[in-house]
N, C-alpha and C positions, 0 to 999 in steps of 0.2 A: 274455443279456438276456431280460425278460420279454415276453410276447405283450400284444398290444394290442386283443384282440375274440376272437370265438370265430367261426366259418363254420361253419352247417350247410346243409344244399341237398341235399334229398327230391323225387322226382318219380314218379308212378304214370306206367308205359307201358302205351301200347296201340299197338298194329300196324297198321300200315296200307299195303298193297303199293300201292295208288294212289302211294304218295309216296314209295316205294321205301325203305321204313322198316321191312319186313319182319324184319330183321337189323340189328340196332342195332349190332353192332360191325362194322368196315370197316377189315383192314387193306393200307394202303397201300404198296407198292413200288417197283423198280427192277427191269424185267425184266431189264435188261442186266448190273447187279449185285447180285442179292438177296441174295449174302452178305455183301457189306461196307457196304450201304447203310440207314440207320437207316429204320427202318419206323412212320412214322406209324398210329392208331389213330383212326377216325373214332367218338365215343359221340355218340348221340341219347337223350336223356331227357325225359323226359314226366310230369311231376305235378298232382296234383288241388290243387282248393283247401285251404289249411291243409296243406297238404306241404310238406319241405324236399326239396331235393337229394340231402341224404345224405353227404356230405363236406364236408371245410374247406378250403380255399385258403391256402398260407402263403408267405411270403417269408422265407426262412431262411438266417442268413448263414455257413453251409458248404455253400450248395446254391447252384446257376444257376437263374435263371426263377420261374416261377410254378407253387408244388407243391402237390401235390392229396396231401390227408391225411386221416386217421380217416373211412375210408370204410365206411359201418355194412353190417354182414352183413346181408344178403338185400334191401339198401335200393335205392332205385331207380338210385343210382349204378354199387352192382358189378354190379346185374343189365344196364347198359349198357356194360361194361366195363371200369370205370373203376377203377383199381387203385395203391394207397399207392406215393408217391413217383413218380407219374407228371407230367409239366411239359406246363402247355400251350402249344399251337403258335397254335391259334385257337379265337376264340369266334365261332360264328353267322358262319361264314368270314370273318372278320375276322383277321389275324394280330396277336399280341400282344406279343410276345416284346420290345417296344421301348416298351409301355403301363406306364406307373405299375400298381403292386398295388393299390390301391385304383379306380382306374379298370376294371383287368379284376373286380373285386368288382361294381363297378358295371355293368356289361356284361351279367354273368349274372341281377344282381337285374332289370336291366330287359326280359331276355328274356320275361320271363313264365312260363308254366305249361312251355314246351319250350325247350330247350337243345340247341346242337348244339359238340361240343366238337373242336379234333380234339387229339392226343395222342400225346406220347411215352414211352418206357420210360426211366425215371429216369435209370438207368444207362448207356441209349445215349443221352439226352441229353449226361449231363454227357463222355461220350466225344468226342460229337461237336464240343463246346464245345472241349475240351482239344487240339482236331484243328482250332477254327479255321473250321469246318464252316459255310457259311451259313445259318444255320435258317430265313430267311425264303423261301428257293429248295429248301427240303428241303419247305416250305409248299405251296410251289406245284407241287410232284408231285400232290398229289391238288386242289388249290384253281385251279389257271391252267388250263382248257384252253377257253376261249372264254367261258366262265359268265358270264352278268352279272347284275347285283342285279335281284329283282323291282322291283318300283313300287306302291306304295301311293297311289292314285288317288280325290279326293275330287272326285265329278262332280255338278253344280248342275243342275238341270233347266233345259232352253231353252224359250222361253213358248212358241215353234213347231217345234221338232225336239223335244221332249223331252230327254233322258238322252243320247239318239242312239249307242248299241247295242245287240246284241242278241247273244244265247250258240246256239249250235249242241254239240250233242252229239258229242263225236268218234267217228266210227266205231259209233257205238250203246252206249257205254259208260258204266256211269253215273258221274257223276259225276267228267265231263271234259270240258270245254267250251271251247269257241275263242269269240273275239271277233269280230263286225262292229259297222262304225261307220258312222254317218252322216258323211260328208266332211264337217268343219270345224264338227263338233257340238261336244254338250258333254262329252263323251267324249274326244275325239281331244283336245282345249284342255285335256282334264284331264290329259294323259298318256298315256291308254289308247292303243296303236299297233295297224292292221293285224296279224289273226294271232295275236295275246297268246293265252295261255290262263289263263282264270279259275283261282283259286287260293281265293279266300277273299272273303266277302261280308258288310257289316255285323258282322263280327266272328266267322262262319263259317265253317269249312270248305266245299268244294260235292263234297270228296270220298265222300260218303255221300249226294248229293242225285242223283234223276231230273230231266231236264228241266220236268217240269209241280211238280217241287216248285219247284226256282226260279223258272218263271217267278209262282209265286205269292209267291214271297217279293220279285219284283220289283214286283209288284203293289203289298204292303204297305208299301214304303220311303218312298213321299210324293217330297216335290223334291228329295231326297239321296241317295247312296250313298257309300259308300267301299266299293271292292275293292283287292285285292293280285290282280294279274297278274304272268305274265311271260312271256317271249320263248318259243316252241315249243321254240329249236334251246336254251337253256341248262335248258328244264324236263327236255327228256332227258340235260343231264348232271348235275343235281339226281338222277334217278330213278337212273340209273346209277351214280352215288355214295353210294347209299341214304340221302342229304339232305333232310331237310325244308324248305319253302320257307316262312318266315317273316317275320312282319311288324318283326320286329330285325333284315333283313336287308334292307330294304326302300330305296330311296331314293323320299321323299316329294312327291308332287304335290299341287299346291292344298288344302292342310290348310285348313279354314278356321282352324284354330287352333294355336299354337305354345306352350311354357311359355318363359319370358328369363330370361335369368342376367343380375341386376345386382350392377356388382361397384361399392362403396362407400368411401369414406375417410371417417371420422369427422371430424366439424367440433368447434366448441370447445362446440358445444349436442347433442353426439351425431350419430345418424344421419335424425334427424327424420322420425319414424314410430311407430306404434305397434302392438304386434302384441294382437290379440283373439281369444278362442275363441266361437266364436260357431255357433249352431246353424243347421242351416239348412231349409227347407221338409219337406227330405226326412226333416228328423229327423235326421240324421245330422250331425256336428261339425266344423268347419275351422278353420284358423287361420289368419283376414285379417287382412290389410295395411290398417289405418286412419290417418286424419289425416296423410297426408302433406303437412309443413309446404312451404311454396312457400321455395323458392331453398336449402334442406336439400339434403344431398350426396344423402337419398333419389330426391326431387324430379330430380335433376339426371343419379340413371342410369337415369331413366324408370320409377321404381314408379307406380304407378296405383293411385288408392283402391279398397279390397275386389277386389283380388286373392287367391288364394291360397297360402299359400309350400308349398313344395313340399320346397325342401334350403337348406341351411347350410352353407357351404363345400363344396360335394360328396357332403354326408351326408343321404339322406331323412329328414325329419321329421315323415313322415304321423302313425307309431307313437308318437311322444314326446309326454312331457306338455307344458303350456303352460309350466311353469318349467324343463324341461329347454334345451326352445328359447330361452327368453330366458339362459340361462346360456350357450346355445354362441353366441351373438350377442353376449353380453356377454364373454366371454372370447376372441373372436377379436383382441383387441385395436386396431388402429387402422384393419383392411381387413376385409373382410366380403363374402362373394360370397352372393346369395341367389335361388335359382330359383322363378318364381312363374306361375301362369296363373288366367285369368281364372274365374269360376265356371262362365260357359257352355266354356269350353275343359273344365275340367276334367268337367265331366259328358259331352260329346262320347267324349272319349277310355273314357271308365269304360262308357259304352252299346258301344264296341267291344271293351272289356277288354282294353286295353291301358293301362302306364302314359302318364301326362301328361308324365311327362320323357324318352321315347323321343324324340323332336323336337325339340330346342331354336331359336328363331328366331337370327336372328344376334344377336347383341349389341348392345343398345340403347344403348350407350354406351363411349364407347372404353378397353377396357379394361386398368387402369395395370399397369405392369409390379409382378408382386406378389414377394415375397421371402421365401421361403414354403425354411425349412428343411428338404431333403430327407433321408430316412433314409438314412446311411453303408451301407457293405458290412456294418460289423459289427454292424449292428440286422439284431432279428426283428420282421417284424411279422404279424398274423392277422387277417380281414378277415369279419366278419359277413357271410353272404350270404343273406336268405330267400326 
């Protein structure tokens, strides 16, 4: 069978022993049985803007899982160690092995600029498969050992506490900082707990920062922040897994903004809506959601005029032209799922460089059970990822 896209995914590394990312490969064991026990592969990848990954992603039907293919010489894949006919276990500690291909495609595009992969050896994959093996508990050798997700914390200013924390230097090191909070500030109500230790700020690292660089950078934030924290006791097994702590990795506090996935059924006047390209202050192009007709099936799963669409059935449509989108909107046939955020959301998320569809809110509407032909065993398919 023929392939259905092509996946390239390039990333420039840099090191960073703060975050225990010194050694980008990590592999993983069984003291008790290191000879018969399949050894997971922890890769961390790091690329600049206009970078790919560096390999393709395929689902191929004489192979188990999700395989990792045409991985370019000296690109920033093999230099993380990432190697043809490898299957992954997880993305951004996430296990996948039970995710649709296209979903893990999606996983990695919305990581952003860093990737943390973990991995197996083809071959003791597909062994382990043929043996029955549970890959999700072979996962949790190196992923289960008390870790919990950061928290991505967006805190409001109080008219009389302020922000209500404050960052302390650990041990005199730079760029490592613990949390206090004012009791029942705007902080603690954001999420931020006793003890956190900062990670990331307004869309920064604080691992290269002194104390008097951030508290000037706290200076210039105005009535807002967003940081990534996380717990003391899982940043040391972050660091001892030579894991990066990431905002993919993140569970969300007080966002003020979310992107919605509304899912649609075509009425006998369409989906009553119009989509425009439309320039916007910044100069820069979007494509909004105009005239939505009142009691239109649009209408009814909550689109909202001059939003921004964002994907098409699961597929970003940042990149595409204006007629590409209306042809995959037009050829979905009688169901159509469309992910969209507001312009102020979407410029939030872009001031922290991060995508707008990392967050999705719940579902603005209840969504109909869809009937959506799955690929057999005997399809390939190949999954763009940039």
């Amino acid at each position: 069978m023929g392939s259905s896209g092509d996946a390239h995914l390039t990333e420039k590394f840099s090191f960073n022993p703060k975050e225990g990312i010194d050694n980008p490969i990590m592999v993983v064991t069984d003291s008790a049985d290191s000879g018969s026990t399949p050894r997971p592969r922890l890769c961390v990848l790091k690329r600049e803007e206009e970078e790919t990954y560096g390999f393709k992603l395929r689902a191929e039907k004489h192979c188990h899982g999700h395989v990792i293919r045409n991985v370019v010489s000296g690109g920033i894949a093999e230099r993380s160690g990432l190697q043809d006919g490898d299957r992954l276990l997880e993305v951004n500690n996430c296990y996948v092995g039970d995710v649709s291909h296209p979903e893990v495609a999606r996983k990695i595009t919305l990581s952003g600029h860093q990737l943390c992969l973990l991995v197996l050896d083809g071959e003791v994959y597909e062994h382990a498969v043929s043996r029955g093996q549970d890959l999700r508990n072979l996962a949790r050798v190196h992923t289960d050992k008390g870790c919990k997700p950061p928290r991505l914390c967006h805190i409001t200013k109080d008219p009389v506490s302020g922000l209500g924390i404050h960052f302390t230097s650990l041990e005199g090191e730079k760029g490592r900082f613990s949390v206090s909070l004012v009791p029942g500030g705007a902080a603690e109500r954001a999420g931020v707990r006793k003890g956190d230790h900062l990670v990331w700020i307004n869309g920064a690292t604080v691992s290269h920062l002194t104390h008097s660089a951030l508290s000037r950078m706290m200076k210039k934030c105005g009535d807002h922040i967003t940081i990534l924290v996380v717990d003391s006791e899982s940043e040391k097994i972050y660091m001892q897994q030579r894991m990066p702590i990431l905002p993919a990795m993140a569970v969300p506090h007080k966002l003020p903004f979310r992107a919605r996935k509304l899912h649609m059924t075509c009425g006998y006047k369409g989906f009553g809506f119009l989509l425009r390209l439309e320039k916007t202050p910044s100069g820069r192009t979007y494509h909004f959601l105009r005239e939505v007709e009142g009691g239109s099936p649009a209408e009814k799963a909550g689109m909202q005029d001059g939003e921004i669409m964002l994907e098409v059935n699961g597929e970003s449509v940042t990149l595409l032209k204006h007629s590409e989108i209306v042809d995959r909107v037009r050829t979905s046939g009688q169901h159509v799922s469309i992910s969209s955020i507001t312009p102020l959301g979407f410029e939030f998320y872009s001031k922290l460089g991060l995508s707008p569809l990392l967050f999705h809110e719940e579902d603005v509407a209840e969504k109909e059970e869809e009937n959506c032909e799955k690929p057999s065993a005997e399809q390939e398919e190949e999954i763009t990822v940039l």
